[in-house]
C-alpha positions in Angstrom: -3.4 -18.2 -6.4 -4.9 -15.0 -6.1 -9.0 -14.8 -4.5 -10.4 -13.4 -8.0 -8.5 -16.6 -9.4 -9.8 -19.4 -7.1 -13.0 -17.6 -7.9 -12.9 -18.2 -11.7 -11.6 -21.7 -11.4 -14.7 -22.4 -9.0 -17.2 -21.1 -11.5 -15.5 -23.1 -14.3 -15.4 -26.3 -12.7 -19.7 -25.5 -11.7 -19.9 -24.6 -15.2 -18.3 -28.0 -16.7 -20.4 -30.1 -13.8 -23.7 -28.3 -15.2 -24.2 -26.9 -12.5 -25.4 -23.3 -11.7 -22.9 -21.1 -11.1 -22.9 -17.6 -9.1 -20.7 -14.5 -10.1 -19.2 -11.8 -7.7 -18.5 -8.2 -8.3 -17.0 -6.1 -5.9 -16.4 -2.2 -5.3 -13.5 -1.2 -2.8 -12.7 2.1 -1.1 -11.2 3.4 1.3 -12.2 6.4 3.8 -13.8 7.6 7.1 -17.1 6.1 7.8 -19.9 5.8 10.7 -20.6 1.9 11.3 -22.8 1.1 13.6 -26.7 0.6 14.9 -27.7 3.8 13.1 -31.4 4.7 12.9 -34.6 5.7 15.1 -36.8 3.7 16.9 -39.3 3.3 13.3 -35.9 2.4 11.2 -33.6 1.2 13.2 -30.1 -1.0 11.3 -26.7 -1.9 11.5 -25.4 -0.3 8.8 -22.2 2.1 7.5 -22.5 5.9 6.0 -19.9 8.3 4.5 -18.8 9.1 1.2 -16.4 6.9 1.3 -19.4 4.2 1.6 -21.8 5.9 -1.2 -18.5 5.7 -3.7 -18.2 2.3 -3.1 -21.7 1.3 -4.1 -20.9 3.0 -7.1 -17.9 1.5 -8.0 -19.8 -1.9 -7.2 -21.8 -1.7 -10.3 -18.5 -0.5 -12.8 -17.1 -4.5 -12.4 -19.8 -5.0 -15.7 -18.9 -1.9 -17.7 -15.2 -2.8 -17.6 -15.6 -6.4 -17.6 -13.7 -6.7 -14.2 -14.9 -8.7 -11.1 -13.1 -6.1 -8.6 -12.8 -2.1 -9.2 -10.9 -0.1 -6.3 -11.4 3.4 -6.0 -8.4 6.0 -6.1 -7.4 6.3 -2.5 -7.5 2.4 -2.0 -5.2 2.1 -4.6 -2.4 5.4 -3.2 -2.5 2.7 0.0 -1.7 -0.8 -1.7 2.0 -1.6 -0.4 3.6 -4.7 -1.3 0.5 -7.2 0.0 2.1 -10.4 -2.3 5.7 -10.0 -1.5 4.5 -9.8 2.6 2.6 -13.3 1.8 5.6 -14.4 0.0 7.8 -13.9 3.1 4.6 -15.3 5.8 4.9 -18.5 3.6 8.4 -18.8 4.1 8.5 -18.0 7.9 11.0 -16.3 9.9 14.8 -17.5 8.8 12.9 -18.4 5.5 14.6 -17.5 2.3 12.7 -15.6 -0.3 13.3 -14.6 -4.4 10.7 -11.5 -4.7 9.6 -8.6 -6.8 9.2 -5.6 -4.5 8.1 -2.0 -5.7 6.2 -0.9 -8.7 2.6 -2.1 -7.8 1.1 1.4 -8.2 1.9 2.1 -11.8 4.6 -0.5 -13.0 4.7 2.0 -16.4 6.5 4.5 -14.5 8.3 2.6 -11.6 9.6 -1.3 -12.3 9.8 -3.8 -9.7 13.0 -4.8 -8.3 14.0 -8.4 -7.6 15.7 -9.2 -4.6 16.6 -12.2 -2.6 16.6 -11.9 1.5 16.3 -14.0 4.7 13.2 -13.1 6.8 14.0 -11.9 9.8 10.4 -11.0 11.4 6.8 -11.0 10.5 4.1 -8.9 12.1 0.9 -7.2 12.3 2.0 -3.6 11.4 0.7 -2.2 13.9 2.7 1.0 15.6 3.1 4.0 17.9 4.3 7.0 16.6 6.6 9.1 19.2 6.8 12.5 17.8 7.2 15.2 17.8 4.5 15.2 15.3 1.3 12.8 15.9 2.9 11.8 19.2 0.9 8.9 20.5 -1.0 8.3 17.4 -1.9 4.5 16.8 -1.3 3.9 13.2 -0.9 0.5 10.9 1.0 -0.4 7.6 -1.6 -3.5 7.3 0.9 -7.2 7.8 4.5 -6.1 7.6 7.5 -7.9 7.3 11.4 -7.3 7.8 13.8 -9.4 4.9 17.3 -9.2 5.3 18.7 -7.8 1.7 22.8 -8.5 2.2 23.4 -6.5 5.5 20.1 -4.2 4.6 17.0 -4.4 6.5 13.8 -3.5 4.3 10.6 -3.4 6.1 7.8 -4.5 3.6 4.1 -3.5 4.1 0.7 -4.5 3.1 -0.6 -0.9 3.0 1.2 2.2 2.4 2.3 4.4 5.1 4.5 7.8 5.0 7.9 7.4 7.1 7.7 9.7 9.4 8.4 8.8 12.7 11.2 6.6 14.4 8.2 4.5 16.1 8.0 2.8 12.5 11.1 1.7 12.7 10.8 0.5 16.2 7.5 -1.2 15.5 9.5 -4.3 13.7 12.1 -4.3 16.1 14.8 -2.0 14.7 16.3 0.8 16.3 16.8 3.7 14.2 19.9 5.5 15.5 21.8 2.8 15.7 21.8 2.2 11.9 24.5 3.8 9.8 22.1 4.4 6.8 18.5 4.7 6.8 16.8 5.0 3.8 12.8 6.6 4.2 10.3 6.7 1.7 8.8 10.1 1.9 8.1 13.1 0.1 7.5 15.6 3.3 7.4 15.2 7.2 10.1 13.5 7.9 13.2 16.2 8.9 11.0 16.8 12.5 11.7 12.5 13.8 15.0 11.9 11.7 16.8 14.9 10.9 18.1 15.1 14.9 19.0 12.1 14.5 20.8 11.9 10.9 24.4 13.5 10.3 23.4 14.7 7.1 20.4 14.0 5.3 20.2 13.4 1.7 17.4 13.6 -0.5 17.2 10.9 -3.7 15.1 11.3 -7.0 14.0 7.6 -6.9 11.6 8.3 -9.7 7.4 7.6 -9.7 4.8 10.0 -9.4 6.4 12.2 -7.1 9.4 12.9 -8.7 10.3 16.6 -8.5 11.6 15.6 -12.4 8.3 16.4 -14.6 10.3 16.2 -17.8 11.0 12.0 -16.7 7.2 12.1 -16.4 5.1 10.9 -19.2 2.6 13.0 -20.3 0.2 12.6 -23.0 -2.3 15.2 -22.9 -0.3 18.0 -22.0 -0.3 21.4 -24.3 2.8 22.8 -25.0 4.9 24.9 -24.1 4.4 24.9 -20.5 6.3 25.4 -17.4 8.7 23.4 -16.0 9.2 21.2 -18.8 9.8 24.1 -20.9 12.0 27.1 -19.8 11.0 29.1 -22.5 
């Protein structure tokens, strides 16, 4: 059961005891921020300041306007991965057997969730060290991850998003890159530097979504027309 679900089921079983109960509304986003003891020695708090911050407590008081209880800003919602199926396969423990949706959790309108069944092979953190040549060194995390066994494919599954760029990814959940016949990277840029010396030929897939090089698959609803590239004349 999901947190905003436990929640309601709280305030409905306060409600029925007659009891008071209390409401939550919440305003996520993601972004750089200062956090800290921040102030002078007349004001002087613990406290966090950015933009990033200030669009938060903005987006805490839309939960009434839409009738939500949660409203996430744009950029948290580009880095949601897969946070349920990773739960899914934590429940079920490494050697555990899983039946999952995975993909689509951005906009399931334009890209569908797939169902698969796997073994899990190895649960983490995320956590990883990129090795270059670009960002060499650079501690990065794709929030809990987890590695199911798909038939003889290996499909890492993240929390957060995170763009495929570097072998120490790969490594990171215990998988060695070049040793793999096929590996299949989500990315739309940045990757030929870490896996084109490494690939024997690297082929580029149209897997549909929002980044689709295909505008005409896209669906558009405001757009005026004609207008280039969906129409060549």
């Amino acid at each position: 059961m999901q947190p905003s679900a436990r929640s309601a089921t709280a305030r409905s079983k306060a409600l029925a005891r007659g009891e008071h109960a209390f409401d939550i509304k919440v305003g996520a986003n993601t972004g750089l921020a200062v956090v800290g003891n921040v102030g002078s020695d007349k004001r002087f708090n613990y406290t966090a300041v950015g933009e990033a911050v200030n669009i938060a407590a903005r987006l805490e008081g839309l939960p009434g306007v839409y009738r939500n209880r949660v409203i996430i800003g744009p950029e948290t919602a580009t880095r949601i991965g897969d946070p349920d199926a990773v739960i899914t396969c934590q429940r079920a423990g490494v050697r555990g057997t899983v039946t999952l949706s995975l993909g689509g959790t951005y906009d399931p309108n334009i890209t569908t969730p797939v169902l698969i069944t796997g073994e899990v092979v190895a649960i983490s953190e995320g956590g990883c060290i990129f090795e270059g040549p670009m960002t060499a060194g650079l501690r990065s995390t794709k929030g809990n991850a987890v590695v199911l066994r798909v038939g003889g494919i290996d499909v890492i599954i993240s929390s957060a998003r995170l763009h495929t760029l570097d072998c120490g990814i790969f490594r990171s959940q215990s998988i060695d890159p070049e040793s793999k016949s096929v590996l299949g990277i989500k990315s739309t840029h940045q990757f030929r530097a870490t896996f084109e010396p490494i690939a024997r030929e690297v082929l580029l897939v149209d897997a549909g979504g929002l980044t689709s090089r295909n505008l005409a698959n896209l669906p558009y609803r405001n757009v005026r027309r004609p207008v280039w590239s969906l129409d060549e004349d």
